[in-house]
Every structure is written in structure tokens, then in C-alpha cells.
N, C-alpha and C positions, 0 to 999 in steps of 0.2 A: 867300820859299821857294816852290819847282813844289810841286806835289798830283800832277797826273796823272803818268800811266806815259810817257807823250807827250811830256812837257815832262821828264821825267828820262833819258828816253832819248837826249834830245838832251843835256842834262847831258853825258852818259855820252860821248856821240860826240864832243864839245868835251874832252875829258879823257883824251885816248887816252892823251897820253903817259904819265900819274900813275897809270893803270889798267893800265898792261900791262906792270907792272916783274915779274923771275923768280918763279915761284911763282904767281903769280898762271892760274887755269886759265881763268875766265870770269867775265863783268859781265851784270848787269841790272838792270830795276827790277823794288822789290818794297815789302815791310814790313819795317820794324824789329824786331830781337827782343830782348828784354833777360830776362836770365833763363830764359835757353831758350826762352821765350813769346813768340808773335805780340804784337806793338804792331797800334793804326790806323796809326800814322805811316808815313808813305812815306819811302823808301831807296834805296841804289844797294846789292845786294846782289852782293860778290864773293866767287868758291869760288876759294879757295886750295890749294895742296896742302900748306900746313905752315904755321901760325899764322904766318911769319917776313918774309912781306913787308912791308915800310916803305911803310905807304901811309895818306892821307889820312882824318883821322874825317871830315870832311866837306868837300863840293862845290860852293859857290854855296850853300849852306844847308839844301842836301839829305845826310842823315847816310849814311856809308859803313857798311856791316854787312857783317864779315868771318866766313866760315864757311869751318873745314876741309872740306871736301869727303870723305864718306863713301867707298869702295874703288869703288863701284859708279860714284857718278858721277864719280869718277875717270875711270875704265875709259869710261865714255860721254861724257867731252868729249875725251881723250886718242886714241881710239879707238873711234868710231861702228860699225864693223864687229865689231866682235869682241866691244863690247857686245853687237849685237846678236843674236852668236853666242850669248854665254854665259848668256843671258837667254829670247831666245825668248818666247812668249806662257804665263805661268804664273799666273793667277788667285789663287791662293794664298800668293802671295809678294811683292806687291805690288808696284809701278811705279816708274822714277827720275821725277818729275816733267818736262817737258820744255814751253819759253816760247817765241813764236815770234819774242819779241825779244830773247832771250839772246847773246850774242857770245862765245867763243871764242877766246882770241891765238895768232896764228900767230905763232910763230919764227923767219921766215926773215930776212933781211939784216937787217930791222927789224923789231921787234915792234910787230903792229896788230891791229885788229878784225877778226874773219870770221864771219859767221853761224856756228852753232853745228846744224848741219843734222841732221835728221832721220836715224839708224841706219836701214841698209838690209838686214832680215831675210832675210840672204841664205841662212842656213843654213836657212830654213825654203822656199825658193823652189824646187828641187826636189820637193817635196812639196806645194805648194801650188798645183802646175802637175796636180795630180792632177785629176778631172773632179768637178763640184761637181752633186751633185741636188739639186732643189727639195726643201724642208719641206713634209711634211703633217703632217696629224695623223690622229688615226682616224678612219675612218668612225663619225659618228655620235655622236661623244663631243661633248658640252657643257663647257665651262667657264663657265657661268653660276651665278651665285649659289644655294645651296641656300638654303631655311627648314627651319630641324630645330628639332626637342623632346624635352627629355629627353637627349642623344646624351651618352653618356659619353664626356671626354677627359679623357686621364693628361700631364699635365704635367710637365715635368723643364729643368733644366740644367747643363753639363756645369761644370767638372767633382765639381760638387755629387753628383750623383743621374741622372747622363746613361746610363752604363755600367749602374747595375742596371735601370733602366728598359727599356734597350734590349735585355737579360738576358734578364729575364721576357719582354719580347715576341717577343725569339725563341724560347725556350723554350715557349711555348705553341699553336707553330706544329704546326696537326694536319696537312695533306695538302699546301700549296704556299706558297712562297717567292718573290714576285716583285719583282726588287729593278733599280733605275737610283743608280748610284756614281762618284762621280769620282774616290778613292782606297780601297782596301781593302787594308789594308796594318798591320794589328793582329793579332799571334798570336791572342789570345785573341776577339778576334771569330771569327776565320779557323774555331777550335777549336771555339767555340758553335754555329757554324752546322753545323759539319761532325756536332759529334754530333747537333744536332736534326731536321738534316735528312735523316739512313741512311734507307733506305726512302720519302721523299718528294722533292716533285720542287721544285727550284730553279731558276730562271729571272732570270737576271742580264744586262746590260749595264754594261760598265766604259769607264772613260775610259785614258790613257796619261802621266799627269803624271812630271814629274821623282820620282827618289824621296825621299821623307817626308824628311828629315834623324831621325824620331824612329820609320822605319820598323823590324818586324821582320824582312821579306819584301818582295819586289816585288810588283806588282801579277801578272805573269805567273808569281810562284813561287805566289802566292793561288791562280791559278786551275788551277794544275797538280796543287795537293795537292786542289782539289776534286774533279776530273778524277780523280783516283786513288780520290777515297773514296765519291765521290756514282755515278761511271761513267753511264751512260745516264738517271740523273736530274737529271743537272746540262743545261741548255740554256743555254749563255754565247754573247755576241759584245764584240767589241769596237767602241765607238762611234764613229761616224763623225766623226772629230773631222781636220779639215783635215792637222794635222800629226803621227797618226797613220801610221805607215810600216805597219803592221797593218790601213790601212784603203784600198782601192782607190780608193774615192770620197769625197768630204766631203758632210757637210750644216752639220755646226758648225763656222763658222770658229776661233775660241779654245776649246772647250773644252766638254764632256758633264759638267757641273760637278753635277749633282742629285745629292740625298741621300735618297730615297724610298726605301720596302718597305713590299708589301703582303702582308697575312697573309692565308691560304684565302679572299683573295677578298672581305673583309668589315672587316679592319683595315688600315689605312695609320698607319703611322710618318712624318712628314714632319720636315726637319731642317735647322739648318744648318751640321751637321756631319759628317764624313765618319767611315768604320769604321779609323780610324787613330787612334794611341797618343796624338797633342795632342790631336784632338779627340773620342774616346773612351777615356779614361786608367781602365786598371783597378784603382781606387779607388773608395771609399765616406765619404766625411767626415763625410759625415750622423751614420754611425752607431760610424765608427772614426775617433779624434781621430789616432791616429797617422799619416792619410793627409793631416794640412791642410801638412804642408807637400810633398809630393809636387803637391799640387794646385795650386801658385802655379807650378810649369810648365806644367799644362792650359790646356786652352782652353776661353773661356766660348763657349757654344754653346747654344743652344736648343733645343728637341723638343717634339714633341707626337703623343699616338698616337690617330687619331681609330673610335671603335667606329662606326662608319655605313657600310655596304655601298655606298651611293650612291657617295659620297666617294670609297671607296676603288675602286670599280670605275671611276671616273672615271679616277682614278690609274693603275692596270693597265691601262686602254685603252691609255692613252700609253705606257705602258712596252714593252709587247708589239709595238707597232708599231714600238718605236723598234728592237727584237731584231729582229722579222721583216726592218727597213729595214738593219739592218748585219750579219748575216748573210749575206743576199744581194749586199752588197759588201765583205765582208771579202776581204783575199788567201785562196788557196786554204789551207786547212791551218791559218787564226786561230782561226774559230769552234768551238767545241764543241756539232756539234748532231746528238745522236744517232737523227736520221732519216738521215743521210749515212755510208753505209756506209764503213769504217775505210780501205779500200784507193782511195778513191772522193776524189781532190784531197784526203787527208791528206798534208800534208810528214810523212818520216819520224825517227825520231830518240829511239822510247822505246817503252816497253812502254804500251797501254792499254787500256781496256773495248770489247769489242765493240762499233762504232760508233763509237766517242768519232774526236774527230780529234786529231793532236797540234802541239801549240804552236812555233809559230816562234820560234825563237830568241829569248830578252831583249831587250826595245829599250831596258825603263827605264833613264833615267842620273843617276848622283848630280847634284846641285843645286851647281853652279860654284860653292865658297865665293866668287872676288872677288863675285860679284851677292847674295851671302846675308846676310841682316841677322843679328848674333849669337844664342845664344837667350839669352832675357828672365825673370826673375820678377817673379810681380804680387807687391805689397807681401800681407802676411799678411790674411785675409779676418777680419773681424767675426763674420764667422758663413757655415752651409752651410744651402741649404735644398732638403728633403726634395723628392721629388716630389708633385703633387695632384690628385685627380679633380676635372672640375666638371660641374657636369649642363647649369648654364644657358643655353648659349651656343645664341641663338636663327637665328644664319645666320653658314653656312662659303663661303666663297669660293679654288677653287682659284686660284691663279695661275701660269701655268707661260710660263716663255718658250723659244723663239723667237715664242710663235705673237703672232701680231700686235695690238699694242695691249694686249696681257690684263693682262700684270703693270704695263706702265707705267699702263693706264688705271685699274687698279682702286687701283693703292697711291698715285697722284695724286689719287684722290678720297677714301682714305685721309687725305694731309694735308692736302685741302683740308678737309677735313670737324672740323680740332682748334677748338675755339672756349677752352679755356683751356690743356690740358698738350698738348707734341710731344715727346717723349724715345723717343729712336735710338739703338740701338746698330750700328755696322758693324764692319769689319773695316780698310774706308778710303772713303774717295768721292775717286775720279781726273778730274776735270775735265781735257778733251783739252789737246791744244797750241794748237789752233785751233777753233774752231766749225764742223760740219759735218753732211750728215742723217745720219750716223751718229750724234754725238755730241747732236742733239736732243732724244730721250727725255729721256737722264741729264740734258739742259740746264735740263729741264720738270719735273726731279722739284728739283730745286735750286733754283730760281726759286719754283716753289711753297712750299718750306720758309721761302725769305728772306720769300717775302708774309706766311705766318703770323705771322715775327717781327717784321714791321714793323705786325701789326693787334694786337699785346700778346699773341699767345698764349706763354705758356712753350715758350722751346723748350730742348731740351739736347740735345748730341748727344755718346755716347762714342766714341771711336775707338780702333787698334791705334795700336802703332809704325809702320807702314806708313804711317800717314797722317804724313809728315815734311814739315818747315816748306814747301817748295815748295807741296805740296797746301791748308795750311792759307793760305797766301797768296792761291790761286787763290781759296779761298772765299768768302774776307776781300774782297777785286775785285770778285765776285759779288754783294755785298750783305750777306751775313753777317755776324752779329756776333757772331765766330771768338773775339773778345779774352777773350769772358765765358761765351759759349753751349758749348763744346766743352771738353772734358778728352781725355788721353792715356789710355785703359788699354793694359799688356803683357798681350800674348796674347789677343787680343779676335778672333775668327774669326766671331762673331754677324753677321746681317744682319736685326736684329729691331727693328719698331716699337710703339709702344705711344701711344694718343691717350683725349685725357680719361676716362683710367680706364677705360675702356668697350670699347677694342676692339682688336685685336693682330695683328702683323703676324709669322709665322713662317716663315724661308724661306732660301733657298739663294743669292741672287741678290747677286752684290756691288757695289756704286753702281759699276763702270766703263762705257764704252761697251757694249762687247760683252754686261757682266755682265746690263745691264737691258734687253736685247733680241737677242742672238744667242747668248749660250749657251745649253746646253739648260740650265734651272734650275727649281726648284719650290716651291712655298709655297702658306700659307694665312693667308687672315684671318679672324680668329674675333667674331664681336658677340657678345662673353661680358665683363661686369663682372669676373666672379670669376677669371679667364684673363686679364685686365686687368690686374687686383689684382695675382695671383703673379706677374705679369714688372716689373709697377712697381716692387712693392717688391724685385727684385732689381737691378734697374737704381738705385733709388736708392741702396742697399747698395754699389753699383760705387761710383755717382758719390762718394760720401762717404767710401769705404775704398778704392778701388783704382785709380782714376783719378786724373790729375793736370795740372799746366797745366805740362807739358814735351815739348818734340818733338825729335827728332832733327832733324839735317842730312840734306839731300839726299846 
């Protein structure tokens, strides 16, 4: 029997003919799966488009594993272009896997192999010809490790205890509101902010994502009703996010993904969630039983609200530069900033406040169902858990990226630093097509995790549905030991770690190329036992009641 991908590949290539009978979409090597679960065993994996091809269990003694092929990669082996249309860069919605030794049958006179080539984002090429400025950051701002004592932080997860937390914290906003979002797109946030904020001043930066499948509002109806209610105290732009048609310039290639807000200056909320209905579902389980099962469509997400001025003024640096930077290259008539007198490069098209400018037309568009994964519920939860203060936590560590090195170097020394538990929850970790210096970071942060498991620390790692067989294969390649160390949960949107009890990783950032080094994204790591403890014991709660050893198809 071959082992390697090398030796199965040739398999593969000596087997055209028995490989490329009707139905069949594409061939490669991979892992076996049985029972919906990764094997170690090595495979010739073929995507089918209908369970009904007559084709071989096995090869020379290499086992054949047949998978329908999901609508999505469908649409991506059938059609490279129009995937690439319908899909576009979406952070949130997770990836078709793509190998760089996958093959494709072509059709014509005779059916043969063709490379299975790389989608050419042509709909976003247009826009991506737009002019790109360098990254700063602020004058002056640190992101260097704090030491604190004492500092109160209110812990929560969604969709436990995520929504009242984030309540009361805006609710207790006395004079300003400064916020960085990749989605806002929840009535009831939209409504909280609106009434606590009458007579104070808000200061926002939004991103342009597809819209929510679970939204109320688009992101531009968000900022219109604010526009309307807040007038000259609202200060909005829209972020400089490449493909962006609101944005003249880029600075983010994929996507202004952060989940921050700072309160008057002294509180920061950090998250990995955004103000939208999955990831802030307005429910309470904690306290009203009638809400658990409303909650097994939520999404698990994290939070933490940190009371340190330090911290949080760290956080506001960033955010206000990121406003002043895309203000000043927004198209004329995006931004909302009431120093720009109303008649002064406002597009027209509505009544508004003195100063205010008004909104260009909608750009959001619903999310293509063929690239959409169904929605999902997690199995019934064992239990909800409350939100918690802790006092103890002796040093905070922002991490924000693009800026260079910050989140890969400090959350690599994160797991270099486990000597007995690693448990991870993400949303997915996408290992590229090929190896690249883009794709290094994430290569460093995956490599470091397999060293942990090969020196006997406990690792576990949860995942979404997103993370589908292709991804858990690539792992598995990697070094991982995908077969025992990883479960499935539905509706996992966390990007949270947690290392021997002791210290915790909360943030915005999703294991992809981009996610660990070119979106704008933000997080903290906490040296708190007791902020250790609360997300352990929810994550074990996952691993034992809501996770499972099933994955979907690419």
C-alpha cells in the first residue's frame, strides 16, 4: 500500500480511466473517512455530483472515498469563475477548501484529468484596482503587554449571557461611544445604542460584509437610522476595506473584521462577536429557561469588558485613527462627519441634520444561497453560564492585527507557553492551497500547536461546520492529530484560547491567511486563573455536550 500524497497521486494519474466515468467532478489524495470522521488512513478522494457513479473501493490498495460534493464546490469545480463571483472574500462564512493537487475531468471528446485551477476573482478586480495606502497605526500607541491589579473584568458568552452583558455596558455609557465593527446589523443593538446614546457622541467605523442571512437591517439602513436619531453626534465612516465600493482607497485587503467598543474613554468591550442576531441573539437562558432552545441557533462567542483606562485608551487610539484614515478616503457623500458642512461633497437623496452627509446608495447584497452552508442547530446545551467578574488577572496583552508580528507573535508564544492543557475554539482554521509568505503566520501558528501535541500537552481543538473534511484533512498532513484532538460544534463563531488554566486568549481573528495578519482584528490575552477557569469550563461543557466527531463535505 503508497502512504504518501506523492505516491497516490500517481495512483491517481495511472487510473484515469476508472476515475473519470459520468458524475464524477474531481480526484485527489487525501484521508479516509468513515462515519463522517477523518481516519489517518491515506485515500484517493473523489467529489461526485450524485452518490451513483460505479466506481472502484479501491486502487493498488489505496481505499477510494466517495463524497457528494456540497452546492458550493460544485459551483467551484464546474465553474471557477462564477464561484468566484458568488463568493468573493467573506470571513464569516467560511472557505471551499482548495489542493494544489486536485484534478478536475474535462468532458470533451474524451474524459481526462485537468488541473482543477485556482477561481479568478474577477468580480472583485474592479475594485481591487482601486489605490492601496500603507498601514499605520497611531502615533504613539503601544501594544506592549500591560501589568495590572485589581482591574475588574466582566466575563460573558454568547449565547449564554453575551446580549445582557453587552446591555448593561452600553447602557451605562455617560458621554462617548467609540466603536470598530464588521457587522451591525441587530434591531435591538441598533435600538440600545440609539436610545443611550441621544445627547452623546458616537464614533463608529463599519466594515461592508454580505448581508447577515439572520440580519434585521443592513449595515447602511444601521447607519441611516443612526444618522437620523443621533444627527451631529454620530461621527461614522466606512472602512477601508479593498472591496468596499464606499471606499476610494484600501488599507484592508479581506476585511475590517474587529469587534471593539470603548466606553468614555476608560471601558473597552473586546469580542468575538459581532452586533448581529447569531452573534448577539436577544435571549437570556441564564435566567429564562424558555430561551434554551432559541439558543441552539446562537452563536458561541466570547467577551470580555475590560474596566482599565490604559487598555481601553490603547484601543481608542486605534479606532480613531482607523475613522480619521477612512473618512478621508471614503467616496464623497459615505462618511458621516459632522465637521463637513451638509452641502459640502454630500451625495443627495434625503432629508438630514445639519452637517450630517448623506448615504450612498446600498451596496450590501444578500449572501448567494449556492455558496451558503444551511443554518445549523447545536444539540441541546447541559447548562447556561451566567456572566463573571474577576479581579485577578495580573497582565493584559492587546493584540490587534494588521500591525506586524503583534497577534501572531504574542498568541505563538501563547502556545508555545502550554506545558499540560491546549483547548481552542475557532470558527475554522483554513490552511492555503499552497505555501506562501502570506500564508506563513497561520503556517507558524499550526506548526506550533502540532509541536505542543507531539511534547504530550493536551490539546483539543473545537470547530464550526466550516471547518469541512477538506480542512480537517489539510491538518491531519500537517501533523495533527485531527482523528482524536478535534470535534465539530454547529455555530461556533469563537476565536478563543485557553492554556493550562492559567491564561486566555479573546479575540476577533480567524485562523485564515488574511484573518492572522491582514484584517484589521482585535483581541486580548488575559494572565487570569479565574478568566481561565470561566472559559475552561465552558469549553469543556462544548466539548462534552455540543461538539462532535462529524464533518461535513466540501
Amino acid at each position: 500500500m503508497t502512504d504518501a500524497a506523492s505516491d497516490i497521486d500517481s495512483v491517481i494519474r495511472a487510473s484515469e480511466a476508472a476515475l473519470t466515468v459520468p458524475g464524477v467532478l474531481s480526484v485527489r489524495p487525501g484521508y479516509l473517512f468513515r462515519d463522517g470522521w477523518i481516519t489517518d488512513e491515506r485515500a484517493i478522494v473523489v467529489t461526485v455530483s450524485d452518490p451513483a457513479p460505479s466506481l472502484p473501493t479501491s486502487l493498488e490498495g489505496v481505499p477510494v472515498d466517495v463524497r457528494v460534493a456540497s452546492p458550493r464546490k460544485a459551483l467551484q469545480v464546474q465553474d471557477p469563475g462564477e464561484f468566484a463571483r458568488a463568493t468573493g472574500p467573506a470571513p464569516d462564512l467560511g472557505a471551499v477548501p482548495e489542493f494544489a493537487d486536485e484534478l478536475r475531468i474535462d468532458r470533451g471528446v474524451n474524459a481526462r484529468f485537468v488541473p482543477l485551477g485556482a477561481p479568478e476573482h474577477s468580480l472583485a478586480e474592479p475594485l481591487a484596482a482601486k489605490p492601496e495606502l500603507d498601514y499605520t497605526a497611531p502615533a504613539g500607541a503601544s501594544l506592549a503587554p500591560v501589568d495590572v491589579s485589581g482591574v475588574s473584568i466582566t466575563l460573558s458568552a454568547s449565547p449564554d449571557s453575551g446580549w445582557p452583558t453587552l446591555s448593561a455596558f452600553l447602557g451605562a455609557t455617560s458621554d462617548t461611544l467609540t466603536v470598530g465593527m464588521y457587522d451591525f446589523t441587530s434591531a435591538h443593538v441598533l435600538q440600545t445604542v440609539e436610545t443611550t446614546l441621544k445627547g452623546k457622541k458616537l464614533r463608529i467605523v463599519l466594515d461592508h460584509p454580505s448581508k447577515n442571512p439572520t440580519a434585521d437591517q443592513t449595515d447602511e439602513t444601521t447607519v441611516s437610522d443612526l444618522v437620523a436619531d443621533l444627527g451631529d453626534d454620530l461621527e461614522q465612516a466606512w472602512a477601508l476595506d479593498r472591496m468596499d465600493p464606499l471606499a476610494s482607497s484600501w488599507v484592508f485587503p479581506t476585511a475590517y473584521h474587529i469587534k471593539v467598543a470603548v466606553r468614555d474613554g476608560k471601558t473597552v468591550w473586546v469580542s468575538s462577536g459581532n452586533w448581529n442576531n447569531s452573534n448577539q441573539p436577544d435571549i437570556d437562558p441564564v435566567t429564562t429557561p424558555g430561551d434554551a432552545t432559541a439558543a441552539r441557533s446562537g452563536d458561541r462567542d466570547w467577551h470580555v469588558v475590560i474596566e482599565h483606562e490604559g487598555i481601553a485608551s490603547t484601543f481608542e487610539a486605534f479606532l480613531l485613527h482607523d475613522l480619521e484614515v477612512a473618512a478621508a478616503h471614503d467616496v464623497p457623500g459615505a462618511a458621516h462627519d459632522p465637521a463637513v458642512p451638509a452641502g459640502d461633497g454630500a451625495s443627495s437623496g434625503g432629508d438630514g441634520a445639519a452637517g450630517s452627509r448623506i448615504l450612498t446608495p446600498a451596496v450590501a447584497t444578500d449572501l448567494d444561497p449556492r455558496v451558503a452552508l444551511p443554518a445549523v442547530q447545536t444539540p441541546p446545551f447541559a447548562q447556561f453560564f451566567a456572566s463573571r467578574v474577576v479581579t485577578d488577572t495580573t497582565r493584559i496583552t492587546p493584540v490587534l492585527t494588521p500591525d506586524a508580528g503583534v497577534y501572531v507573535g504574542a498568541v505563538k508564544d501563547l502556545v508555545d507557553s502550554a506545558t499540560t492543557t491546549l483547548h481552542m475554539q475557532f470558527q475554522y482554521i483554513e490552511l492555503p492551497k499552497a505555501s506562501s509568505a502570506a500564508s506563513a503566520p497561520l503556517e507558524s501558528l499550526v506548526a506550533a500547536i502540532v509541536a505542543r501535541q507531539k511534547a504530550g500537552v493536551d490539546v483539543k481543538i473545537i470547530m464550526s461546520e466550516f471547518e469541512v473534511a477538506g480542512f480537517l484533512e489539510k491538518l491531519e498532513a500537517a501533523g495533527l492529530d485531527v482523528v482524536n484532538s478535534v470535534k465539530i460544534q454547529n455555530n461556533v463563531h469563537n476565536k478563543g484560547v485557553v492554556v493550562d488554566g492559567a491564561r486566555v486568549l479573546v479575540s476577533s481573528q480567524n485562523w485564515s491567511s488574511a484573518g492572522v495578519s491582514t484584517n484589521r482584528d482585535a483581541g486580548v490575552i488575559l494572565d487570569s486563573a479565574d478568566a481561565a477557569d470561566y472559559f475552561e469550563t465552558i469549553f469543556q461543557h462544548d466539548w462534552a455536550n455540543l461538539a462532535q466527531k462529524k464533518a461535513l463535505n466540501d
